[in-house]
Structures are given as structure tokens and as C-alpha cells.
C-alpha positions in Angstrom: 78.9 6.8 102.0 76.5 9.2 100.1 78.6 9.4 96.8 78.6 5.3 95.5 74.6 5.4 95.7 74.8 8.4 93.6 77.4 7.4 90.8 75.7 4.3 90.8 72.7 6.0 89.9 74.3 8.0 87.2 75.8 5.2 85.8 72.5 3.5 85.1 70.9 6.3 84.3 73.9 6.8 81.4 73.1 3.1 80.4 69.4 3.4 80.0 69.8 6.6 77.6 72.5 4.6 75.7 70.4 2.0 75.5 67.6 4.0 74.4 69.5 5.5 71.5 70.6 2.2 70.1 66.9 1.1 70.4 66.2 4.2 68.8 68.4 4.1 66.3 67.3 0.2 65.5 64.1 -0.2 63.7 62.3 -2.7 65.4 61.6 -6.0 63.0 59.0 -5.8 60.5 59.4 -1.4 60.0 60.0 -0.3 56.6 61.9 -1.0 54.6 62.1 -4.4 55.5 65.2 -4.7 53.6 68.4 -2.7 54.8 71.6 -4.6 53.8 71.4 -3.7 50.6 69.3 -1.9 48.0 66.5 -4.1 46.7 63.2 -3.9 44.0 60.7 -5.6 42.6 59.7 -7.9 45.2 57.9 -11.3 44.9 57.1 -13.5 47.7 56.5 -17.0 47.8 55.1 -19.0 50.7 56.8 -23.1 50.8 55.3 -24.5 53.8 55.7 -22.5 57.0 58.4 -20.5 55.1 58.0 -17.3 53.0 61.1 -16.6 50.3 61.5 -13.3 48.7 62.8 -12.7 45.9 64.2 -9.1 44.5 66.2 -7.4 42.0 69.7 -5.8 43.4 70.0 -1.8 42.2 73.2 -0.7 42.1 73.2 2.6 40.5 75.5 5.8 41.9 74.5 8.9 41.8 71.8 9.8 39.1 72.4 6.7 37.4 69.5 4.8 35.7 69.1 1.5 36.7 72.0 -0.9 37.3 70.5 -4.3 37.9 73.1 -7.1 37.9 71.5 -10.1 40.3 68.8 -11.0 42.4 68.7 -12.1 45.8 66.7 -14.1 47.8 65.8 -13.9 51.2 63.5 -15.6 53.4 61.2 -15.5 56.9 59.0 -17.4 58.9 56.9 -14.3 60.5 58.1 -11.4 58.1 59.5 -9.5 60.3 62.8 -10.9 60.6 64.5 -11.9 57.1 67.5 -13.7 56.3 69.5 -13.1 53.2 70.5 -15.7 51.1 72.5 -13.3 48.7 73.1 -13.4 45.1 71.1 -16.9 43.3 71.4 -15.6 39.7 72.0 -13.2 37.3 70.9 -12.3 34.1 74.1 -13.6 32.0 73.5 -17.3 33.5 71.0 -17.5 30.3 73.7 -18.0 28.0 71.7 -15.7 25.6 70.8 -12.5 27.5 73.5 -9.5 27.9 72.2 -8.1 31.2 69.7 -6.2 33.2 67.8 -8.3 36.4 64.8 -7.0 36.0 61.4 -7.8 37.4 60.9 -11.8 38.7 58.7 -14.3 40.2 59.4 -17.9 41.7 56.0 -20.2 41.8 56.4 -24.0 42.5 54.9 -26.9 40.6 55.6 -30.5 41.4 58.1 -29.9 43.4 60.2 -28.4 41.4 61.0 -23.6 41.4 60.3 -22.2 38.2 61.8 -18.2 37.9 60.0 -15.8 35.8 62.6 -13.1 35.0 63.1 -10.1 32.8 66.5 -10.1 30.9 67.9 -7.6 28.1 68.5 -10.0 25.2 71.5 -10.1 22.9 71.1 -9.4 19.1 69.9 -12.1 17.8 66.7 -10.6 19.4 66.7 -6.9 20.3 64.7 -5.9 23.5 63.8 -7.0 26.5 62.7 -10.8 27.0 61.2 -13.5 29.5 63.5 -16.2 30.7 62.6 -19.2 32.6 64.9 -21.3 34.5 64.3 -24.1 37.4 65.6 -25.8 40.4 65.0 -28.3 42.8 65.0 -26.0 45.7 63.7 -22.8 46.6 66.9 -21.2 46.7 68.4 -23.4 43.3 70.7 -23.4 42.2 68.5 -22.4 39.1 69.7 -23.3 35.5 67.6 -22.2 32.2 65.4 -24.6 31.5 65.1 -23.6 28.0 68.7 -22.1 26.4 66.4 -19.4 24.6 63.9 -16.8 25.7 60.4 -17.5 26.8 59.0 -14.4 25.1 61.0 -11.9 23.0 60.4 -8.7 21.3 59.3 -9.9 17.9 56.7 -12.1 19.6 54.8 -8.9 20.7 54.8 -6.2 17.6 54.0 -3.1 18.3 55.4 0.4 18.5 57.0 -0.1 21.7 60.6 -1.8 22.3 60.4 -2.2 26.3 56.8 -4.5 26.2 58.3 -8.0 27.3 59.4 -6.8 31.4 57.7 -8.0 34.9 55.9 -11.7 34.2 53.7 -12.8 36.6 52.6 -16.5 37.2 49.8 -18.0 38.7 49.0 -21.7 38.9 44.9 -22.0 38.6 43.5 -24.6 41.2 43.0 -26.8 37.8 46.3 -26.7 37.0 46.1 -23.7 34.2 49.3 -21.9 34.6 48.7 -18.1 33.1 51.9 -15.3 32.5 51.0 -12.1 32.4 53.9 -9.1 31.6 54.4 -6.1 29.8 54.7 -2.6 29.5 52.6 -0.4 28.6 50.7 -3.1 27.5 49.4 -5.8 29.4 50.1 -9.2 27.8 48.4 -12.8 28.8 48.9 -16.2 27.8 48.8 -20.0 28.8 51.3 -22.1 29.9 52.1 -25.7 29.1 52.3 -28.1 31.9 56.2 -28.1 31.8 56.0 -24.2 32.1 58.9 -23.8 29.6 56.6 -22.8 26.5 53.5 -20.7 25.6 50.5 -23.0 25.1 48.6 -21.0 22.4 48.3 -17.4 21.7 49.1 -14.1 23.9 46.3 -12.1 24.2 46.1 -8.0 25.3 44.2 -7.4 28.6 43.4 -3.3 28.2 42.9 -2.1 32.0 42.6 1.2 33.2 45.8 3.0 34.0 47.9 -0.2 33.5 51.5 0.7 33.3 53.4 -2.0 34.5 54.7 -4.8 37.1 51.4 -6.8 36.7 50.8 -9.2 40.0 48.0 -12.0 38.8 46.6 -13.4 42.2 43.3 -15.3 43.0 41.6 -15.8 46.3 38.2 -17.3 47.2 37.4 -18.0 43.6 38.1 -14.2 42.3 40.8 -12.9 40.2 43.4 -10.2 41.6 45.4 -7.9 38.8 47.3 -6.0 41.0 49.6 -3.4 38.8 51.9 0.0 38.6 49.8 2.2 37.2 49.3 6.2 36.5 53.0 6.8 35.2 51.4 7.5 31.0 49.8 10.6 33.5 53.3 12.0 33.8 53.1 11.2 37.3 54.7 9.0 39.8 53.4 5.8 39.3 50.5 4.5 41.8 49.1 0.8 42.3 45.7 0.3 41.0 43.7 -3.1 40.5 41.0 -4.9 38.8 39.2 -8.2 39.8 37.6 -10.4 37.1 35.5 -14.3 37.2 38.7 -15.6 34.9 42.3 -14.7 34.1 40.7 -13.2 30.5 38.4 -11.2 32.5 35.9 -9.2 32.4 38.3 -7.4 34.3 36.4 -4.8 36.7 38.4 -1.9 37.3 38.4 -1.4 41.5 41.0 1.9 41.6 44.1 3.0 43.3 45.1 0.5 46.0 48.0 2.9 47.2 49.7 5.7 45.9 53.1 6.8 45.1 55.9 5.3 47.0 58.9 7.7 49.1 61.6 8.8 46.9 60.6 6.7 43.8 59.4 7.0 40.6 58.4 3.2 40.4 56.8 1.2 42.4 55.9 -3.3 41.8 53.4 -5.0 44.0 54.1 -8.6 45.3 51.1 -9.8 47.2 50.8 -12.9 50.0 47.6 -13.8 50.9 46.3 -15.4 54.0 50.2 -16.2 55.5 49.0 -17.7 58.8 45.7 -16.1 58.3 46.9 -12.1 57.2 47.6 -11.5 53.3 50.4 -8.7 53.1 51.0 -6.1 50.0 55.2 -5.9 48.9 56.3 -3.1 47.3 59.3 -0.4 47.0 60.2 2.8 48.1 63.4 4.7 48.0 63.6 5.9 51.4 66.9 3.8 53.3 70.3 5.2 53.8 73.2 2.5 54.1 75.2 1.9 56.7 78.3 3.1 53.8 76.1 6.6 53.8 74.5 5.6 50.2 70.9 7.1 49.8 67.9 5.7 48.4 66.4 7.0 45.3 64.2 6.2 42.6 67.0 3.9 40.9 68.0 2.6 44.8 65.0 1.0 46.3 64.2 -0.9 49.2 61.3 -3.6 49.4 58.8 -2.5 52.0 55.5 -4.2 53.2 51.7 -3.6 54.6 49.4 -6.0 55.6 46.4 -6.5 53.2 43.0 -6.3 54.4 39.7 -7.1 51.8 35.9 -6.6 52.5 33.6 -9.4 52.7 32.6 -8.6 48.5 36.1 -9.7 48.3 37.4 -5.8 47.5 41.2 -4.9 48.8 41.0 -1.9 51.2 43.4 1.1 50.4 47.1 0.9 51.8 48.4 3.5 53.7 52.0 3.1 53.4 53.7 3.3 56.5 57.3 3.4 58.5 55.9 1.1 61.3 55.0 -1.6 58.5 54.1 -5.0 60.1 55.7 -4.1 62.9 52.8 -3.5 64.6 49.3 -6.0 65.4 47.3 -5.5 62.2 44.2 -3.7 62.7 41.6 -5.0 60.1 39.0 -2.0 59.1 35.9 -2.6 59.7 32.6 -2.4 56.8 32.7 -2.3 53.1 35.6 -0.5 50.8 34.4 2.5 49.5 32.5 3.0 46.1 34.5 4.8 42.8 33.4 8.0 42.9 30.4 8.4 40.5 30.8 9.4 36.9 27.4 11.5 36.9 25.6 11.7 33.9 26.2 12.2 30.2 24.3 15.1 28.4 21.1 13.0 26.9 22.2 13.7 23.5 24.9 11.6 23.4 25.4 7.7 23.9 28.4 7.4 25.5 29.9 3.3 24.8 33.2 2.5 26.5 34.7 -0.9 27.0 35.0 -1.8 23.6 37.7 -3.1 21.7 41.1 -2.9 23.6 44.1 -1.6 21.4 42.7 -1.5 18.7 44.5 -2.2 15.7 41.6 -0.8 13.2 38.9 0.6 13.6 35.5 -1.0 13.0 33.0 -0.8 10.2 33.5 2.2 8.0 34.6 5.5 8.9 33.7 8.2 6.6 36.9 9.8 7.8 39.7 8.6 10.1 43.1 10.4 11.2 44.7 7.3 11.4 44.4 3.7 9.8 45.7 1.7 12.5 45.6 3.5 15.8 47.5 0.6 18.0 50.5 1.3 15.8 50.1 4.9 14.4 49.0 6.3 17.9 51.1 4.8 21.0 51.5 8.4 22.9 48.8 9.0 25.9 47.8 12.6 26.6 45.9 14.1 28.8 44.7 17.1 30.5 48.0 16.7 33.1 50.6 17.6 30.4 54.4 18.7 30.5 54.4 22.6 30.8 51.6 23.0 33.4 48.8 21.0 31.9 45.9 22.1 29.4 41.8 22.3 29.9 41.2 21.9 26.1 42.5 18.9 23.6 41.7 19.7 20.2 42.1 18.1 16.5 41.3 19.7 13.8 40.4 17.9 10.3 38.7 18.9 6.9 36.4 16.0 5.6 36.8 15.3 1.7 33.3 14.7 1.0 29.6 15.8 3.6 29.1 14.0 6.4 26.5 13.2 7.9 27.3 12.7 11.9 26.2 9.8 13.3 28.7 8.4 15.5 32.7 9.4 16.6 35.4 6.8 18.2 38.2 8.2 20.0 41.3 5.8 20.5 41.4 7.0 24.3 41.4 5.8 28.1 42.7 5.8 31.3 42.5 8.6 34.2 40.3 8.6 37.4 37.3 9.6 35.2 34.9 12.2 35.7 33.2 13.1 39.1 31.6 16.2 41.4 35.0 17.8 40.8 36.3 16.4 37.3 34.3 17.5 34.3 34.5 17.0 30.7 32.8 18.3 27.8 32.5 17.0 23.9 32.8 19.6 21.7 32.6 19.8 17.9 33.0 23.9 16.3 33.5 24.7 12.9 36.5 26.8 12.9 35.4 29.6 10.3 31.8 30.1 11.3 33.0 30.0 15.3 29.6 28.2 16.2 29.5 24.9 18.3 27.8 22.2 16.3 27.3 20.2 19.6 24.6 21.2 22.5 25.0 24.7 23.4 28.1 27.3 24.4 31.4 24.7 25.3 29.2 21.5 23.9 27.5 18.6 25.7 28.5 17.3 29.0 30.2 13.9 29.1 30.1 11.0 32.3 33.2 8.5 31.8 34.7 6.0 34.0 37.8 4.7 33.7 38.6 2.4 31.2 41.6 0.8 29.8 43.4 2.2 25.9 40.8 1.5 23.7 37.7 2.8 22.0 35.4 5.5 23.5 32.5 6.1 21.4 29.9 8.8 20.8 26.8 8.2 19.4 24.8 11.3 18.1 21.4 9.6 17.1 19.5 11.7 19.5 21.4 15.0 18.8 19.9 17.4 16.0 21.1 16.2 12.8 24.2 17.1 12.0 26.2 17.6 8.6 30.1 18.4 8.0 30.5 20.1 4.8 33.6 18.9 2.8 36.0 21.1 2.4 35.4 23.0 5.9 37.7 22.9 9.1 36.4 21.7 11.9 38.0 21.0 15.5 36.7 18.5 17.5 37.6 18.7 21.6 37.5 17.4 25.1 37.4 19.8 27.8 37.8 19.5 31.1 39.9 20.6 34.4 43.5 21.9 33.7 45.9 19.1 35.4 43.2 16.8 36.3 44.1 13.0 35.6 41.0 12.5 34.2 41.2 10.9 30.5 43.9 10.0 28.0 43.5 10.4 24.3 45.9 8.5 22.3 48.4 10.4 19.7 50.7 10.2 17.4 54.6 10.6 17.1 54.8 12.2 13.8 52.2 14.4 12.0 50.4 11.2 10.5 47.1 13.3 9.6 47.9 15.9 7.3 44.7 17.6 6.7 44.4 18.7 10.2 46.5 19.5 13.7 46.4 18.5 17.4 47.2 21.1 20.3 46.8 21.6 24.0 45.2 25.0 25.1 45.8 26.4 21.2 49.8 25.1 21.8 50.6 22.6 18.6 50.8 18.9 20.3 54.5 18.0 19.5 56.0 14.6 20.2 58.2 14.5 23.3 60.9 12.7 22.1 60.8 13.7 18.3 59.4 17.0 19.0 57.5 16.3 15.8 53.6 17.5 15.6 51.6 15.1 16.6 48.1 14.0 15.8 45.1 12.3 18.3 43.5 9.2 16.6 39.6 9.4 15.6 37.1 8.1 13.9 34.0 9.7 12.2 30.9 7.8 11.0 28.4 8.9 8.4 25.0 8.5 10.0 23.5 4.7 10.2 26.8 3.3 9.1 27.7 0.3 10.5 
């Protein structure tokens, strides 16, 4: 009589710790990765009604495989924590004209009718990556090019990188303006006509700090959002960083690192959706699933994963902390204002430091009195900094010999980039002549500089309340940044081939060589005579 009580209670207690194991082996709906039946990337949601569709890129690599991308998918939710999977609505060779590689996409809607923003590898007619656009009548197409050629191709954006034309972004301005943004490691902008099929005028460069790539063009309560990879030209994993501006040309005010680098990959593409039944949520990647056929994530196998999104009353994103619970969990808005970037300090008063001007620059302005390079978008595409291959470098230097006496008024680096200087990042300007050993700039390791980040362009020096000084033609002189070894500070932009023959770049007195090439390599600058315009 005593015994069925007791098996009884064996039994359930058996069941209850079964039970508990499948529950903990289940992550409950909304946990990251959002995604587990397969391995997905580059996410971009889209909200139709009460509905949000999401759509990714497939990876399919084995092993250490780079990137196989042969489809996207499309999947789709009503409270984001439960998806359904629509499979496979396209791939690449449907545009009769590409050869492969799905790559980066958006869907936005217009009129009714689904317009996808994709990355493709072109055939020969074109070399390089390129933009296609096709269209449906339904969220989920089927989708058909609407043009039978690309929307952007390589030769449309020349410069002295082959990969630029990846990861549009569309957003349809409330009067009807539609902008694309894309690129890598340039950012490119540019209208679109009201059939969004063709470019309506020319494509512009946006230069923001630490842009890399996946560029995610947003706006909310009357301000701009360019959410973006960033960091990877640091020869790090890549981060998100974004920037706000009054118009989709900008001013674009750099805001910082929104989240850092994802689990198990070296990428990582932002998808934003704001105010979803009153909660905006970030999209991104990581590489952290295992399939249920005992494949593991890596940096070429990804899974889409999401936060919610929280902003300050100035409108400001708060940092994401990326974590396994995701949405599956009540969000829990923070409470005050996002914290300030961390401030620059102060330059030395001898110096004018000017930043913000002239983005890629593809001369240089007025008239140098002596110049490494002649065209420093093109001659000078490499960033380097003091986080370098071989355990980083506290000193940049370029030497050069001037050909006739100088009289220093004002040097332009082609530089930018890093988290900028602080209480705990320093950097220094410093101008020796090599034979006499004597620093020509302040005192001991030169004059002390205050930067903030800024995107590739021109970072400029003016010395009209230094002590004259006066390069003598015919003498070497090196001219160098110095700051913390491995700090992501600042970028200077250099050279794949020894393009300035009078003089040499190096890191901590080891030659700068090209990382491909393994060529020397030169930084691009610009000295002007004083008063010269």
C-alpha cells in the first residue's frame, strides 16, 4: 500500500526533471540568436502593418571558408520573438547579369509595391561588386529585377578600392525623397527617383568617423540616424558606431560606439526598427549558434540576433549590451541622459588644430610648398595607426627633404578615425631635423595635440602662433605623431607603394611596408609656406 504512493512520486519527480531539461535545453522565444534553423547575416527588418519581415543573407561556408552566400531568406513576426521562415525568395543569379554572392539587403515599400536593395558580384561586363534592385507586389515577392542592369557598379564609384558598391541602405524621407547609402570603406549617398530604379543626380561621399561598412540610414522625430560597422581599418573586430545629422547630407555629428564586437565574428550589420508597438529594437549578427547537424557558428556562419533600442530625450541611442536573453525578457528603459564622448582636452596653444574639413580628399587645397602625394584619395587608401600588425607602434614618422626653404606656416595630414584623444590617450606633433637631433616644435617630444574623432579627411595644423619656423632645402626632416602604443586613437592615411621618394614612413623606426604588396609605403602630407593660401 506504501509502495504505489512512492513510485508515483518518482515517476513525477522523473518527469519534472525531463521536463526541465527540454526547457533547458529550449531557449525560450526572443533569446539570441533569434535565428536557429539556419545560418543567417545581414539582417534588415521591415515593419508592413502589424507585421515585421526580416530579411537576411544565407552563409553557407564549411570549415574556414570565406563567405558562401547563395540566397536570402525572409522571415517574419508579429511580437519578435517568435519568427516564421519563409525560406529562400531570391538569389543573386535571378539578375540575369550578376554571377553570385547575396550579400548585404534591404526591402522598404513605396506605393504599395517591395523594392530590394541588394549586393551582387557582377559579371564582366562590369567587374566588382554592384547594387541591384528588383520589386514585387508582396512582401515576400516573388521579386523580379526591375531594371535588367545594375543600380550602381564599380566604374560608377572610382577609386582605389574594388569592393566600394556592398550594403545599400534606403530610407523614404517623410517628403517622399528616397536616399541610398552603401559602400565600403567609403560611404556613398545619393537620391533616388520616384520609381526607385535610377540615381536622381550625383553620388556624393559622406566621411564619418570609423565608417567601415553596412551603413543603416534611419530617421526618427525629425533627426537623422547613420548607424554603421565600424573600427575594422583599426585591425580590429569591427564595432557599431553612429552619427546623427539635421539632413541625410549631414552635418553628420559623430555620437560613438553604440555596441561592440559581436561573439565569434569578425563582422557585424545593424538593422534598426523603431517604435514597433512602441519599443525600437537594434538587429545584428553574431557567430555564436550550433545546428542541430552539429555545424558551428563562426565569423563566415552567422546568426541574426536582436536588442531592444532605447534613446535619451536629446534623441541620443543608449549603448547596447549584447545579450543571450535578447527580447526575451520586459525591456528595461535606462533612465537620464546618454553619456558624453569622453573629452579631447586641450591642444598645446601653439598650434590651431582644424578638423572636419574636406572629406577624401582628392587634392589638396591651395598650394603646398611640398606634398608627398598629389592626390591623396587615390595615392593613399591604407589607414594606419598606432594599433598596427606586430604589436602596435607609439611613434608614426615620415621623413622628407624640401627642395627649396620653407617657411612653416601650416601642415595637412590626410588622416582620421580612432576614439580620439582623452585622460588616457595622448598624442603629440612632432617636427625634428634628423641631422641636428633637435625638435623644431615646442619642447623635448613636441607640442601636445586634442583631437576628436573625425572621418578620412584633412587634419590640419596651423603654426602662426609657434616661433617661426624655417626648413632649409636640402635637410631631412621627420615629421611624427606620438601617442599610446595599441591605442585606437588616430589613423593616418598611406600609401601602397613608395610614392614619395625623397623621404620614408615607419612605425617605431620599423620601415612602413604595404600589407599586401609588402612594398614601403608612404603617409600623405602637406606642407605650407607661411601665409599661403
Amino acid at each position: 500500500m506504501r509502495l504505489a504512493p512512492l513510485l508515483h512520486r518518482v515517476t513525477l519527480c522523473w518527469a519534472v526533471l525531463a521536463c526541465t531539461a527540454v526547457s533547458a535545453a529550449e531557449p525560450a522565444p526572443g533569446a539570441n540568436p533569434v535565428l536557429r534553423d539556419r545560418f543567417t547575416a545581414d539582417p534588415a527588418p521591415l515593419r508592413v502593418g502589424d507585421t515585421v519581415y526580416l530579411y537576411v543573407g544565407r552563409d553557407e561556408a564549411k570549415g574556414d571558408d570565406f563567405f558562401l552566400m547563395k540566397e536570402w531568406l525572409a522571415y517574419s513576426s508579429k511580437d519578435l520573438r517568435t519568427w516564421t521562415s519563409h525560406g529562400a525568395f531570391m538569389k543573386p543569379t535571378d539578375f540575369k547579369w550578376a554571377v553570385g554572392d547575396a550579400w548585404a539587403a534591404q526591402v522598404v515599400q513605396r506605393n504599395g509595391r517591395f523594392y530590394f536593395y541588394a549586393t551582387v558580384q557582377h559579371d564582366n561586363t562590369h567587374p566588382g561588386k554592384a547594387i541591384a534592385v528588383a520589386v514585387a507586389d508582396n512582401p515576400l515577392g516573388p521579386f523580379k529585377d526591375a531594371r535588367g542592369s545594375a543600380l550602381v557598379t564599380d566604374a560608377m564609384t572610382p577609386g582605389p578600392y574594388n569592393w566600394n558598391d556592398i550594403d545599400p541602405t534606403v530610407l523614404i524621407d517623410d517628403d517622399g525623397t528616397a536616399w541610398l547609402a552603401w559602400g565600403n570603406p567609403v560611404l556613398y549617398l545619393a537620391k533616388l527617383t520616384a520609381n526607385m530604379t535610377e540615381l536622381d543626380g550625383p553620388i556624393e561621399k559622406i566621411a564619418l568617423p570609423n565608417y567601415t561598412e553596412g551603413p543603416w540610414l534611419s530617421k526618427r522625430k525629425g533627426t537623422y540616424y547613420m548607424t554603421y560597422a565600424s573600427m575594422a581599418h583599426q585591425n580590429v573586430w569591427e564595432h557599431l558606431s553612429y552619427a546623427t545629422a539635421p539632413s541625410p547630407r549631414g552635418p553628420w555629428t559623430y555620437q560613438g560606439v553604440l555596441t561592440g564586437p559581436t561573439k565569434n565574428s569578425f563582422t557585424i550589420h545593424a538593422g534598426i526598427l523603431d517604435d514597433f508597438k512602441g519599443q525600437s529594437y537594434l538587429f545584428y549578427h553574431n557567430g555564436s549558434v550550433t545546428l542541430t547537424d552539429g555545424q558551428t557558428g563562426n565569423g563566415n556562419r552567422r546568426s541574426v540576433t536582436m536588442e531592444y533600442l532605447h534613446y535619451d530625450a536629446d534623441g541620443r541611442m543608449w549603448p547596447v549590451t549584447q545579450t543571450e536573453a535578447g527580447v526575451s525578457t520586459p525591456a528595461q528603459p535606462p533612465v537620464g541622459k546618454v553619456p558624453a564622448l569622453p573629452d579631447p582636452g586641450r591642444s598645446d596653444p601653439r598650434v590651431a588644430v582644424q578638423q572636419f574639413a574636406q572629406g577624401y580628399p582628392e587634392t589638396w587645397p591651395g598650394s603646398p610648398a611640398l606634398a608627398s602625394v598629389t592626390r591623396p584619395f587615390e595615392q593613399t587608401p591604407e589607414p594606419v595607426g598606432f594599433h598596427r600588425d606586430g604589436g602596435g607602434a607609439s611613434r608614426l614618422v615620415q621623413t622628407f627633404v624640401p627642395r627649396a626653404d620653407i617657411p612653416l606656416g601650416r601642415l595637412s595630414l590626410y588622416a582620421g578615425d580612432g576614439h580620439g584623444t582623452d585622460a588616457t590617450r595622448s598624442l603629440r606633433l612632432s617636427l625634428r631635423d634628423v641631422e641636428a637631433g633637435t625638435e623644431l616644435l615646442g619642447e623635448g617630444q613636441g607640442l601636445a595635440i586634442a583631437y576628436r574623432p573625425q572621418g578620412a579627411g584633412l587634419l590640419s595644423f596651423d603654426f602662426g602662433a609657434h616661433p617661426p619656423v624655417v626648413l632649409k632645402s636640402g635637410r631631412r626632416y621627420a615629421l611624427a605623431l606620438q601617442g599610446e602604443k595599441d591605442a585606437l586613437t588616430i589613423n593616418l592615411r598611406a600609401s601602397r607603394s613608395d610614392v614619395y621618394a625623397d623621404g620614408e614612413a615607419s612605425l617605431d623606426d620599423r620601415p612602413l611596408k604595404d600589407r599586401e604588396s609588402g612594398r614601403p609605403a608612404d603617409f600623405a602630407f602637406a606642407l605650407y609656406a607661411l601665409y599661403a593660401r
